[in-house]
C-alpha positions as CSV (number, residue, x, y, z in Angstrom):
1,X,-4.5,-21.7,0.6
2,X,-5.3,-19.0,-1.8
3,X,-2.2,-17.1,-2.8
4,X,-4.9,-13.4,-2.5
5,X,-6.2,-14.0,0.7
6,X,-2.6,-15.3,1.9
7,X,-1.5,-11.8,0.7
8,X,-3.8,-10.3,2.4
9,X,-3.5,-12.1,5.3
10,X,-0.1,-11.9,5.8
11,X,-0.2,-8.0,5.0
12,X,-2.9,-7.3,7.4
13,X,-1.1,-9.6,10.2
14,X,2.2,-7.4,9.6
15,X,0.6,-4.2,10.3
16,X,-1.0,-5.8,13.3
17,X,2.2,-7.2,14.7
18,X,3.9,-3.6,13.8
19,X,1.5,-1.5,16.2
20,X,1.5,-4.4,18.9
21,X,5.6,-4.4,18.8
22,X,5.4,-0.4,19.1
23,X,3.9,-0.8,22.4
24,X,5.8,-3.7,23.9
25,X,9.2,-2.4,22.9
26,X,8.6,1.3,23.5
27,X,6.2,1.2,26.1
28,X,5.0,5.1,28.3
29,X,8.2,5.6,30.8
30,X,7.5,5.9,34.5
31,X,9.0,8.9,35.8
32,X,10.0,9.0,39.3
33,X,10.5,12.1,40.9
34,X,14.0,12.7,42.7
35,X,14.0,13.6,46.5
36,X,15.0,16.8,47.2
37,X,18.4,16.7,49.0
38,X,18.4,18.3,52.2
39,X,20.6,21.8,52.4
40,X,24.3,21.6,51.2
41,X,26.8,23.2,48.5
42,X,26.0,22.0,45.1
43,X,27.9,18.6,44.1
44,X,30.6,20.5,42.3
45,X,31.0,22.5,46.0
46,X,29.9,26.0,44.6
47,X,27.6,27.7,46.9
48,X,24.4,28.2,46.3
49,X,22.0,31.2,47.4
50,X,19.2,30.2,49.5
51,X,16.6,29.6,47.0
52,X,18.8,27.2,45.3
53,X,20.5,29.6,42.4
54,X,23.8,29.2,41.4
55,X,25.5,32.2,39.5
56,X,28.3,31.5,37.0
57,X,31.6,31.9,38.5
58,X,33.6,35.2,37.8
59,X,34.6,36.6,34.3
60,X,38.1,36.4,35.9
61,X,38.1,32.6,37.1
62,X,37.7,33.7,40.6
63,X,35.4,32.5,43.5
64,X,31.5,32.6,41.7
65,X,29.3,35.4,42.5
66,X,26.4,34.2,44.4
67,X,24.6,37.4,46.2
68,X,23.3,37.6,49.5
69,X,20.8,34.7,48.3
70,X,16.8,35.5,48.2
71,X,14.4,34.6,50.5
72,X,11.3,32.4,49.2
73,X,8.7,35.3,51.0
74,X,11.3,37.8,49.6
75,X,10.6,37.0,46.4
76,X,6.6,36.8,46.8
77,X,6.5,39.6,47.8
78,X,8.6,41.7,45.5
79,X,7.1,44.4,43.8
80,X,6.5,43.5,40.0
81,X,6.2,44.6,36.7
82,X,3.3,43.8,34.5
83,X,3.5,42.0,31.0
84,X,0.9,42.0,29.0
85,X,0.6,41.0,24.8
86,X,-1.8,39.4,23.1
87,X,-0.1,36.3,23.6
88,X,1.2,36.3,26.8
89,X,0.1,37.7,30.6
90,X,2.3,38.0,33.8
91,X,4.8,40.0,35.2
92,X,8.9,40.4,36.2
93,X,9.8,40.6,39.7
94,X,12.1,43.3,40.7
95,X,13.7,41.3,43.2
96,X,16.5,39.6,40.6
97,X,14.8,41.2,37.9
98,X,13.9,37.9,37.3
99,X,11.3,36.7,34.4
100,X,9.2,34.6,36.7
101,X,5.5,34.7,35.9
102,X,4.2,34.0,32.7
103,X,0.6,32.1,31.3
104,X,-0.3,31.7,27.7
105,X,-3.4,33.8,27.4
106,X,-5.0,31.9,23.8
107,X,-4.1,27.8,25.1
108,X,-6.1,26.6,28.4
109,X,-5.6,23.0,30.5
110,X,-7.9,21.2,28.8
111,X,-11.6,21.7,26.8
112,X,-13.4,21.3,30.2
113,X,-10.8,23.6,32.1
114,X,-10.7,27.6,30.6
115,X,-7.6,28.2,33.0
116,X,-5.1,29.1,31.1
117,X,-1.9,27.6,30.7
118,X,0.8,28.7,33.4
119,X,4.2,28.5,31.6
120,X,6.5,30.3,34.4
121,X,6.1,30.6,38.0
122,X,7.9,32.2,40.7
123,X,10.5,31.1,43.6
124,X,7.2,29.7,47.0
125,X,5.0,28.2,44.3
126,X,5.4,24.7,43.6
127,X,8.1,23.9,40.9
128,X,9.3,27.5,40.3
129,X,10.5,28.0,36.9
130,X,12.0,31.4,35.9
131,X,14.9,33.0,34.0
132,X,17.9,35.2,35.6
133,X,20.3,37.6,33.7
134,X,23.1,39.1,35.1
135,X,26.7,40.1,35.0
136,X,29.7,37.5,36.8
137,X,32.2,40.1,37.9
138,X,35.6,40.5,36.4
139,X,38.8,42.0,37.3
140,X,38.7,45.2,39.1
141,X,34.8,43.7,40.4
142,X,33.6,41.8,43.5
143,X,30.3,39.7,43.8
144,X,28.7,42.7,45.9
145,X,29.4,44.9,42.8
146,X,27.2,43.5,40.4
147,X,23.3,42.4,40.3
148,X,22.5,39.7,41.8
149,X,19.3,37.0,42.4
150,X,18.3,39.2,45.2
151,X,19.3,42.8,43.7
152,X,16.0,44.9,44.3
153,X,15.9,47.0,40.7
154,X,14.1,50.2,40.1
155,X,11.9,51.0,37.2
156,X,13.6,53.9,35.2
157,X,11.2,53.9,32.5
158,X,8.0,52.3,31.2
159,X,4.8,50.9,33.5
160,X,4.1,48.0,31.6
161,X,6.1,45.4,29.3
162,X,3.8,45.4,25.9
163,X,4.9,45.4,22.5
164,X,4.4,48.9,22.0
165,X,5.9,50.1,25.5
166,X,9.7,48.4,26.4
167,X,10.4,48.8,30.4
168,X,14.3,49.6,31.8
169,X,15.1,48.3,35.1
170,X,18.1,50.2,36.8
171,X,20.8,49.1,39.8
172,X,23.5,51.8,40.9
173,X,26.1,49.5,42.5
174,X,28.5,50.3,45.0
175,X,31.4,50.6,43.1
176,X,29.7,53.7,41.2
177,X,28.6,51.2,38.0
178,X,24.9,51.5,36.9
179,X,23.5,48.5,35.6
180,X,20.6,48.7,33.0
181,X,18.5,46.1,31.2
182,X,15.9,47.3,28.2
183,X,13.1,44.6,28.2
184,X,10.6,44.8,24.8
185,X,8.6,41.8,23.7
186,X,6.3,41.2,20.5
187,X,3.3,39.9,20.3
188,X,4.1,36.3,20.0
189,X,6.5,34.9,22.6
190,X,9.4,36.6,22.1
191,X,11.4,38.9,25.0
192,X,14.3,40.5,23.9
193,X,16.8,41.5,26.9
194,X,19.3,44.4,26.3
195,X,21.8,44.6,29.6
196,X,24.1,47.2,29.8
197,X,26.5,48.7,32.0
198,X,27.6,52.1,32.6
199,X,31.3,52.7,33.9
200,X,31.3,56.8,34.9
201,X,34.1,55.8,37.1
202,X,37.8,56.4,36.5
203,X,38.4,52.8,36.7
204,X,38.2,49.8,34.2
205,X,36.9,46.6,35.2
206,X,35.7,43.9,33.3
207,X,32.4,41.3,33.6
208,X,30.8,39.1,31.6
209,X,26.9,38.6,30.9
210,X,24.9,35.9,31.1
211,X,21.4,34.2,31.9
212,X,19.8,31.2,33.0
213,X,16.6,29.0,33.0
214,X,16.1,27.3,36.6
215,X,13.1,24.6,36.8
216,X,13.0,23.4,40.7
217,X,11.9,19.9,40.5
218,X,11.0,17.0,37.9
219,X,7.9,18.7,36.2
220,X,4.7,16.8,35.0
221,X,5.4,15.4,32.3
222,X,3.4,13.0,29.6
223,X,5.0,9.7,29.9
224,X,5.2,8.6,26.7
225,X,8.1,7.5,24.2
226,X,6.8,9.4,21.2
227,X,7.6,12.8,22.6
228,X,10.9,14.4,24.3
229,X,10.4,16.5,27.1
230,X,13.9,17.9,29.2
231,X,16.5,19.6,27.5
232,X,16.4,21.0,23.9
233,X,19.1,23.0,22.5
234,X,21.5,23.8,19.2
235,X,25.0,24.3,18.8
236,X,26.6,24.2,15.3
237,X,23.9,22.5,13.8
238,X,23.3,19.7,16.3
239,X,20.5,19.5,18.4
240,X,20.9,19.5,21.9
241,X,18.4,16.1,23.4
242,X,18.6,15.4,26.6
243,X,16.1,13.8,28.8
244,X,15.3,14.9,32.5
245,X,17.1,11.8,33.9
246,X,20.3,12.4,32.1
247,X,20.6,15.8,33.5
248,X,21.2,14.9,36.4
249,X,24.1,13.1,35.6
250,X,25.8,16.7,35.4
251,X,25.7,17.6,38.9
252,X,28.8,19.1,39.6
253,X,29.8,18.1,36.0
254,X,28.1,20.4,33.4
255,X,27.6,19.3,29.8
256,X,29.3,22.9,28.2
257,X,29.4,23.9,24.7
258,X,32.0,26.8,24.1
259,X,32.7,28.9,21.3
260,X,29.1,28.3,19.5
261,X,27.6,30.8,17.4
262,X,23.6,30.9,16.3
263,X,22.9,28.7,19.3
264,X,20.6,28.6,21.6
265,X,19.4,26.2,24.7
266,X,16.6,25.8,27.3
267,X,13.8,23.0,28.6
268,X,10.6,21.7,26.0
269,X,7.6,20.4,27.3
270,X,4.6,18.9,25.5
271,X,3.4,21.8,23.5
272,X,5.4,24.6,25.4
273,X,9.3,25.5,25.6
274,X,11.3,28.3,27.1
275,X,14.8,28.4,25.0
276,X,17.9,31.2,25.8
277,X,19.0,32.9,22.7
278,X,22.1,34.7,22.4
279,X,21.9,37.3,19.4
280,X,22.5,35.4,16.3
281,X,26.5,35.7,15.4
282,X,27.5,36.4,18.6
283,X,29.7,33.7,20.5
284,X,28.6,32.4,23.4
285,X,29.1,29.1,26.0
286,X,25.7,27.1,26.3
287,X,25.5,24.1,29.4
288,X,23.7,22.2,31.0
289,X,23.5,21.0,35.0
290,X,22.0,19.8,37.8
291,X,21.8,21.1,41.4
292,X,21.5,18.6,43.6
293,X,20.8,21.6,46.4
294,X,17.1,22.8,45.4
295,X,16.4,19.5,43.0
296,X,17.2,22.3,40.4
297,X,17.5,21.5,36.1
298,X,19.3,24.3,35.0
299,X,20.4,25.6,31.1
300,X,23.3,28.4,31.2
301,X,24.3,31.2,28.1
302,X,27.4,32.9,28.9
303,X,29.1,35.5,26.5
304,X,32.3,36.9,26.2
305,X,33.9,39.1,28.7
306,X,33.9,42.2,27.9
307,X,35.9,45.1,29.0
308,X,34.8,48.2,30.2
309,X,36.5,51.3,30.0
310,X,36.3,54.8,32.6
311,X,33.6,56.7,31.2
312,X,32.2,53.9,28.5
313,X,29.2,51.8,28.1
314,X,29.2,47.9,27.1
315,X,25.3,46.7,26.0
316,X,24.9,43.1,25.3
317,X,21.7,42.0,23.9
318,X,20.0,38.3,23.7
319,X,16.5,36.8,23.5
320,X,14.2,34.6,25.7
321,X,11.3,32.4,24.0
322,X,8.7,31.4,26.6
323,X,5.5,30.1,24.9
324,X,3.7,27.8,22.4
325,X,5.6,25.6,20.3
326,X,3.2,27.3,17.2
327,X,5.1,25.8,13.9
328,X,4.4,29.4,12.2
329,X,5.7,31.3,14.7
330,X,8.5,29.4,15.7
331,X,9.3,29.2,11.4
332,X,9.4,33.3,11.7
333,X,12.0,32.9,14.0
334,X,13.9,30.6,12.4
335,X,13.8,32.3,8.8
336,X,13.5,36.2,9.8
337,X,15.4,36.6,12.9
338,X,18.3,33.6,12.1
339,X,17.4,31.7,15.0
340,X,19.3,28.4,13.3
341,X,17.1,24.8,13.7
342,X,14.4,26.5,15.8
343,X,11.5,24.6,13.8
344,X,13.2,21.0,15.0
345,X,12.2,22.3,18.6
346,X,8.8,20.6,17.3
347,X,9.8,16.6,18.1
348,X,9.7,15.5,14.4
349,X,11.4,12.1,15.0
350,X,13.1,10.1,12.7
351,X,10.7,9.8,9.9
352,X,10.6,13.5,9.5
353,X,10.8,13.5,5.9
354,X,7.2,12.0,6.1
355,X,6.2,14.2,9.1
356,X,7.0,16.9,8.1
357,X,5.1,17.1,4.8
358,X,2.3,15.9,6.4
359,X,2.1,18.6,9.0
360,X,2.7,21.2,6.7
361,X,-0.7,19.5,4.4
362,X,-2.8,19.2,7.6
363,X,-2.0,22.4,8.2
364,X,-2.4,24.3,5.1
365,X,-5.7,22.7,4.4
366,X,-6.8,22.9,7.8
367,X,-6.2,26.8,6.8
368,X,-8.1,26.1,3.7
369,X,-11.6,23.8,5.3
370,X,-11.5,25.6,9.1
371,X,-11.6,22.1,10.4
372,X,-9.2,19.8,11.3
373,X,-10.8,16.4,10.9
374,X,-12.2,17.4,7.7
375,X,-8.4,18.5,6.7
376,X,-7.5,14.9,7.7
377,X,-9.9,13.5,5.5
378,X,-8.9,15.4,2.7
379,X,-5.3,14.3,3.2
380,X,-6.3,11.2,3.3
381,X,-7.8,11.7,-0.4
382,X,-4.4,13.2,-1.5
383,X,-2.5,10.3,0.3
384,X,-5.1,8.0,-1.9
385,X,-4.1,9.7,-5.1
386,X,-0.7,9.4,-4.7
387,X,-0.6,6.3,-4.5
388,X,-3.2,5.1,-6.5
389,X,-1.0,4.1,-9.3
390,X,0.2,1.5,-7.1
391,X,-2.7,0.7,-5.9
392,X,-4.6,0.1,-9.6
393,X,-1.9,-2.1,-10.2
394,X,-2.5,-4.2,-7.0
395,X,-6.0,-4.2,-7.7
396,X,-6.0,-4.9,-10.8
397,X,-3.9,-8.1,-10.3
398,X,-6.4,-9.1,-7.4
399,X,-9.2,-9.1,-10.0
400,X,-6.8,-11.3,-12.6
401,X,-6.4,-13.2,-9.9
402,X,-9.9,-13.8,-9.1
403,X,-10.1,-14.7,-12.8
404,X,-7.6,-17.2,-12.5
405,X,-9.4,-19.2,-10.0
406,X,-11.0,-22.0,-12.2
407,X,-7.7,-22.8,-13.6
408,X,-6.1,-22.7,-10.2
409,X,-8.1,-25.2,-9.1
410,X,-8.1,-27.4,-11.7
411,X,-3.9,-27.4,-11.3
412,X,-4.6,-28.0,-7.2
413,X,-6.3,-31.1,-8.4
414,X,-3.7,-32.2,-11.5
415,X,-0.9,-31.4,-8.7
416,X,-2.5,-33.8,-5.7
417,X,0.1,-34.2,-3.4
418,X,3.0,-32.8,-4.9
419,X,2.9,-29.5,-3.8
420,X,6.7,-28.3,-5.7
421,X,5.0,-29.4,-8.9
422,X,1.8,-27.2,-8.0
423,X,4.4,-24.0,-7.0
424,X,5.9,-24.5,-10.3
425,X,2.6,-24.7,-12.6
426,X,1.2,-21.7,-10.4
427,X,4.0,-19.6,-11.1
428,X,3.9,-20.4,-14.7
429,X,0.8,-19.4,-14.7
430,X,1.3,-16.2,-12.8
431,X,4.1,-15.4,-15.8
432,X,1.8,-16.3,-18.8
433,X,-0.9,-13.8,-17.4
434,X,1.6,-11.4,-16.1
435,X,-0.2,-11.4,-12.5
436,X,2.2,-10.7,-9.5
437,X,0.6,-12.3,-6.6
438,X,2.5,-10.2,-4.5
439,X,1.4,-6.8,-5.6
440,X,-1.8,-7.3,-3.2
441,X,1.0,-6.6,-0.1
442,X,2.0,-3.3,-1.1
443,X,-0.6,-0.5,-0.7
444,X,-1.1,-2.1,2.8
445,X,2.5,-2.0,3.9
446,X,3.3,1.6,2.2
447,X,0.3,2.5,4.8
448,X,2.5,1.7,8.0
449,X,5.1,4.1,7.9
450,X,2.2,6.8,7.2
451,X,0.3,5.7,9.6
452,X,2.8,6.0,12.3
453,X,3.7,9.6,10.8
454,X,0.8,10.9,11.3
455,X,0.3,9.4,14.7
456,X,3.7,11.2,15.5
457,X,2.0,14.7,13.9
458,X,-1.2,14.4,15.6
459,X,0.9,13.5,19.2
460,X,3.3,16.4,18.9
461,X,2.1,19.3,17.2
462,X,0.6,22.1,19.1
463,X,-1.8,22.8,16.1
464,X,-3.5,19.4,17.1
465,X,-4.1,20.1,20.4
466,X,-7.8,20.9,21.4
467,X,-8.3,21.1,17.2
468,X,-12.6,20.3,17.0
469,X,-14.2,17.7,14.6
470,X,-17.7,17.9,15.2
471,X,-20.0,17.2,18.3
472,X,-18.4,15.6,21.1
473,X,-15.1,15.2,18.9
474,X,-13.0,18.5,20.5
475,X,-9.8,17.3,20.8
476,X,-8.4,15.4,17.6
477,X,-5.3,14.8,20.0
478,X,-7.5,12.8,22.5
479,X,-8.9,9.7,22.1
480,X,-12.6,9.0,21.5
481,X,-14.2,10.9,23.6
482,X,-18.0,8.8,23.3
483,X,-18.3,5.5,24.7
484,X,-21.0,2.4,24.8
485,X,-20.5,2.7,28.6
486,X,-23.3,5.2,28.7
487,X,-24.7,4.8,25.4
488,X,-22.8,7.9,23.6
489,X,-24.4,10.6,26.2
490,X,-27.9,9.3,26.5
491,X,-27.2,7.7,30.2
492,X,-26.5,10.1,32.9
493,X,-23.0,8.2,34.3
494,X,-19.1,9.9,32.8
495,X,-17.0,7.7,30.6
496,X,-14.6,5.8,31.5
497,X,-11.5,7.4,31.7
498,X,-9.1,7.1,28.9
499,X,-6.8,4.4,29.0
500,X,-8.5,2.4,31.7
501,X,-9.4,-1.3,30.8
502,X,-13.1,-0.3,31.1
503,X,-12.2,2.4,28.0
504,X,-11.3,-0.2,25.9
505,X,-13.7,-2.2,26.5
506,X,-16.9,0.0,26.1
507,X,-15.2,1.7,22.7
508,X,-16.4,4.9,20.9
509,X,-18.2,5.6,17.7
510,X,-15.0,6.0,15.8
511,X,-13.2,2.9,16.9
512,X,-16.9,1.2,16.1
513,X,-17.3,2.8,12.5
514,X,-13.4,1.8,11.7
515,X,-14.2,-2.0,13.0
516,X,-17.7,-1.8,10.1
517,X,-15.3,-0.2,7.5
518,X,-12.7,-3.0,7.8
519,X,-15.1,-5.4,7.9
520,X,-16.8,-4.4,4.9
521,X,-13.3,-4.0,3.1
522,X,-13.2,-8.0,4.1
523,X,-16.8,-8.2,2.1
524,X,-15.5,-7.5,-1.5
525,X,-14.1,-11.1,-1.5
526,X,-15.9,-14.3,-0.6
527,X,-14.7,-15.6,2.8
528,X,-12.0,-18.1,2.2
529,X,-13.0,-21.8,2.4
530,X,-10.0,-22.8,5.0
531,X,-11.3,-22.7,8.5
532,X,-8.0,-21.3,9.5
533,X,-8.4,-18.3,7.2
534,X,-12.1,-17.9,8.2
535,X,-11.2,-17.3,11.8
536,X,-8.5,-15.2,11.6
537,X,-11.0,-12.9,8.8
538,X,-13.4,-13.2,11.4
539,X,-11.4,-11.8,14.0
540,X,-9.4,-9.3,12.3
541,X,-11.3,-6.1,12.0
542,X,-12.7,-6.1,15.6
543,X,-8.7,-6.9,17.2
544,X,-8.0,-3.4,15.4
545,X,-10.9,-1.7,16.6
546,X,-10.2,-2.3,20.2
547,X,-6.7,-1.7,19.4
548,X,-7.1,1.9,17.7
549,X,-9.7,2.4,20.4
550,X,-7.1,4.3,22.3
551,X,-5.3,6.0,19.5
552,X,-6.4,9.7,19.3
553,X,-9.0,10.2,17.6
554,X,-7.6,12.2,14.4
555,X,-6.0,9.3,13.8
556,X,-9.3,6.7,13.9
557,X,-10.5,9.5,11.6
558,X,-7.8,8.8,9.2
559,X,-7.8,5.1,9.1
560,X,-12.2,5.3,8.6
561,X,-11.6,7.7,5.5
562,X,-8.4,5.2,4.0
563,X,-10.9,2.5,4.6
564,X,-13.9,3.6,2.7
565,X,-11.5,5.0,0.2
566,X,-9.9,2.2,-0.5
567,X,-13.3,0.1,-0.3
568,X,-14.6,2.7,-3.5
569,X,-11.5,2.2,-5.3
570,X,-11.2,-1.6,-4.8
571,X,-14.7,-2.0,-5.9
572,X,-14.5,0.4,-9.3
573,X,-11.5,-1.4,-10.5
574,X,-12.6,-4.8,-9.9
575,X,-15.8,-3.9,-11.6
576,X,-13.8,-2.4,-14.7
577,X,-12.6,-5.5,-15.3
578,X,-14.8,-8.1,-15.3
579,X,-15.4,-8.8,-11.6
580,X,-18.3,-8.2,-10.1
581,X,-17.9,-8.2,-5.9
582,X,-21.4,-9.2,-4.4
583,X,-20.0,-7.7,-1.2
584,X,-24.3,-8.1,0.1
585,X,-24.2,-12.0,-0.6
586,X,-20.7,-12.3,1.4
587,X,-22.3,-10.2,4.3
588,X,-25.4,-12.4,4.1
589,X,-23.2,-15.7,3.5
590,X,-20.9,-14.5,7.0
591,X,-23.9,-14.6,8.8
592,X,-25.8,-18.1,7.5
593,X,-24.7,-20.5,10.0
594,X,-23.1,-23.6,8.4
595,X,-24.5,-27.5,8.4
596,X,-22.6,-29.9,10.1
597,X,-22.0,-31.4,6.8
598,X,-20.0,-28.1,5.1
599,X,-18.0,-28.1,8.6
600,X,-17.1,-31.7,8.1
601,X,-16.7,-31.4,4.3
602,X,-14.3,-28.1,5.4
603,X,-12.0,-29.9,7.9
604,X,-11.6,-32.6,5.3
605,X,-10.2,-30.4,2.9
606,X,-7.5,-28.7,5.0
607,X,-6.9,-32.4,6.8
608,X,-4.6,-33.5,3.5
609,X,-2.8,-31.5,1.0
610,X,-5.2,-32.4,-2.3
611,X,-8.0,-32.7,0.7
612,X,-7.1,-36.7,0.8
613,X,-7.4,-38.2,4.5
């Protein structure tokens, strides 16, 4: 066998074998949703109100505060408060003073779909998903004398929560307290929560803030391996990963993190997250839990105790992130407001020192072009310079090699049968020349882990989502959109949908083009005179079409540029020294069908080592 195409060969059949094992060992998860248990105490046995919230327990260690408990119609039909930013639209219902509807005003469902994306919704939809602050009384304080889920607050200032105009909410409580709590936002995704409480009594008591993220229900999620979606969180500079399924191993048995400062904990989805933030520097208890009454996922910030004196005032102040995983944004936060790890909410995975750079190229030069599949491309061109040292080298040794053929053959023939004594002439020969017949491996290998690091780039980040190309090509993150089904458009019948058998079947114009592009890679070399070989050339560049035919399409993008790319470079050196490839006669010569006579004359040769019988 020749050693270049059995380079090639086995290179090409590696990367193969690498994205076929990716999907047989990590294949999508099913997700099944958990039955909702019928009405009962939490596992742990503390009470619950009736919409399935569980308050902390007391600042003191006694019984948990839990409120009267809030009606589902209660809380539809609160009165609310309107939010509004150039980012964000919803509103806070004054029943709880809960943060309860919120949609993302720049990101809709899908291309087809201008709804926009509903982040947050309230207790009687399905799946509520809101945040709760509050105080969990302390000594001298009973669960009737603070806020609670179903505390009606008033509006003491401010008609609209903007990032020019903050709201307060006010509670007088029974035992003569008045409880505040400042809201402002920014015009990203940021709300910043100030509560305080007033103590014009001539009493001391003592409670302790904190606030919560309640999700009723498994949500919908994406299935697949390559992204987490549950629990994200930081304490002490560890992230906090846990899936949906392991929470509720925690019912009645949080997972708590005490005394952590700069952390912060809540639930990721896909593209969107909603995270509690205590103030940076500020100590503070961060868990995790499952109530088993309501089906409820829950993430918990308490903060220290804190006394309050006759006549004083306590303020505590912390931060709630509900939006867009947006890398720039989210960067802001980590670098300007000490927010510590924030970026690694983004699902880098565990090549992120390749990830990483290669998000931050797309997206600067997406920034630079004002398109995202011509931004790929031109990464592509930088990925190609980088390595091109390495890859003159391997090309250069392919055309010594090709050089080296005469001679080759004429030591196949001295060798006959004795195929040590040819290894040991052809490596001999491989010294004198200085040819490594191995270099041909390595530009194709050192494409595997970049391939599956910017598969992992264009999956997870949200600048990907719904990014255009051109034409039919709107969403880079989805795959080929065009099919042969219905001739690219021109017959009046959908697609198939994506993922389907039938949609990798009837593939797309990208899938198509990287099938031509690999085939014409093959072209720049004569097609191997062992049949073996012949079929497995043969074969090769339409497996991989079908195969990518379900990738997204930013990626097919990438792999048609590396192709032709490489096809130009391959060529050039070649040519500079001393071989010409007559890629047109190999394309004509793959098509001539073959006498019976060359078949025969074939099978002979690969029947005997030396091509005896």
């Amino acid at each position: 066998m020749d050693d270049q195409n059995k380079n090639l060969i086995l290179a090409t059949a590696l990367s193969f074998l690498v994205i076929l094992a990716w999907f047989i060992i990590f294949p999508p998860e099913q997700q099944v949703t958990p039955e909702a248990p019928a009405a009962e105490q939490a596992a742990d046995g503390t009470p619950t109100t009736a919409d399935g919230t569980t308050a902390p327990g007391a600042a003191d260690g006694s019984a948990p505060a839990t409120g009267n408990g809030a009606a589902p119609e209660a809380v539809a039909d609160a009165p609310r408060l309107t939010i509004d930013t150039p980012n964000l639209d919803g509103s806070i219902n004054l029943i709880g003073g809960r943060i309860d509807d919120v949609s993302l005003k720049r990101y809709t469902v899908s291309v087809d779909n201008d709804e926009t994306v509903r982040l947050l919704s309230p207790v009687g939809e399905t799946n509520p998903y809101y945040a709760l602050y509050g105080w969990a009384p302390g000594a001298g304080l009973t669960p009737a004398d603070v806020p609670g889920d179903d505390t009606e607050w008033s509006v003491e200032e401010g008609e609209a929560l903007t990032p020019t105009t903050p709201v307060t909410l006010r509670w007088d409580s029974p035992a003569g307290l008045i409880f505040r709590r400042v809201m402002s936002v920014d015009e990203e995704f940021l709300i910043t929560i100030e509560q305080s409480v007033e103590n014009p009594t001539e009493t001391a008591v003592r409670a302790q803030p904190y606030a919560l993220i309640n999700r009723h229900g498994l949500p919908e999620l994406t299935n697949f391996f390559v992204i987490h979606e549950g629990v994200i969180g930081q304490h002490e500079g560890e992230l906090v990963i846990e899936d949906y399924d392991n929470v509720t191993d925690f019912a009645g048995k949080p997972e708590t993190f005490t005394d952590v400062t700069n952390g912060w904990i809540g639930f990721t989805d896909h593209y969107w997250m909603t995270n509690l933030i205590p103030d940076p520097g500020q100590p503070a208890t961060l868990s995790v839990s499952y109530l088993a009454r309501g089906d409820i996922y829950q993430t918990l910030t308490k903060q220290p105790t804190q006394d309050i004196a006759a006549g004083a005032t306590v303020t505590n102040r912390s931060h709630l992130f509900a939006g867009a995983k947006e890398w720039e944004v989210i960067k802001h936060y980590q670098d300007d407001l000490g927010f510590v790890d924030f970026v690694n909410t983004v699902d880098w995975g565990w090549f992120w020192m390749l990830t990483k750079p290669i998000f931050r190229g797309l997206h600067f030069l997406n920034g630079l072009i004002g398109n995202m599949g011509l931004a790929i491309i031109a990464l592509t061109f930088i990925i190609k310079a980088i390595l091109f040292p390495l890859a003159y080298k391997s090309y250069v040794s392919m055309a010594k090699m090709k050089e080296l053929q005469p001679e080759m053959e004429k030591l196949k023939e001295k060798a006959g049968d004795d195929r040590q004594k040819l290894q040991r002439e052809m490596m001999a020969l491989y010294k004198k020349e200085k040819v490594n017949p191995a270099s041909g491996c390595l530009p194709i290998l050192l494409q595997i882990p970049i391939f599956f690091s910017l598969y992992k780039v264009i999956f997870v980040t949200l600048e990907l989502r719904q990014a255009a190309f051109f034409g039919p090509f709107r969403d880079l993150s989805q795959p080929d959109p065009t099919s042969l089904f219905n001739l690219y458009g021109l017959l009046p019948w959908a697609n198939p949908e994506p993922g389907t058998i039938l949609a990798l079947i009837f593939i797309g114009i990208l899938p198509l083009l990287l099938g031509i592009s690999m085939w014409l890679q093959q072209k720049l070399n004569p097609a191997p005179t062992d049949p073996t070989q012949q079929m497995i050339f043969a074969w090769m560049p339409w497996v991989f079409m079908f195969m990518l035919g379900g990738f997204a399409s930013g990626l097919v993008v990438y792999w048609i540029a590396n192709n032709t790319i490489t096809f130009i470079q391959q060529y050039t050196i070649m040519r500079s020294h001393g071989h010409k490839p007559d890629v047109f006669g190999n394309i004509k010569k793959s098509f001539k069908k073959k006498s019976k006579g060359d078949a025969a004359k074939a099978a002979n040769s690969t029947a005997k080592p030396g091509g005896k019988k």
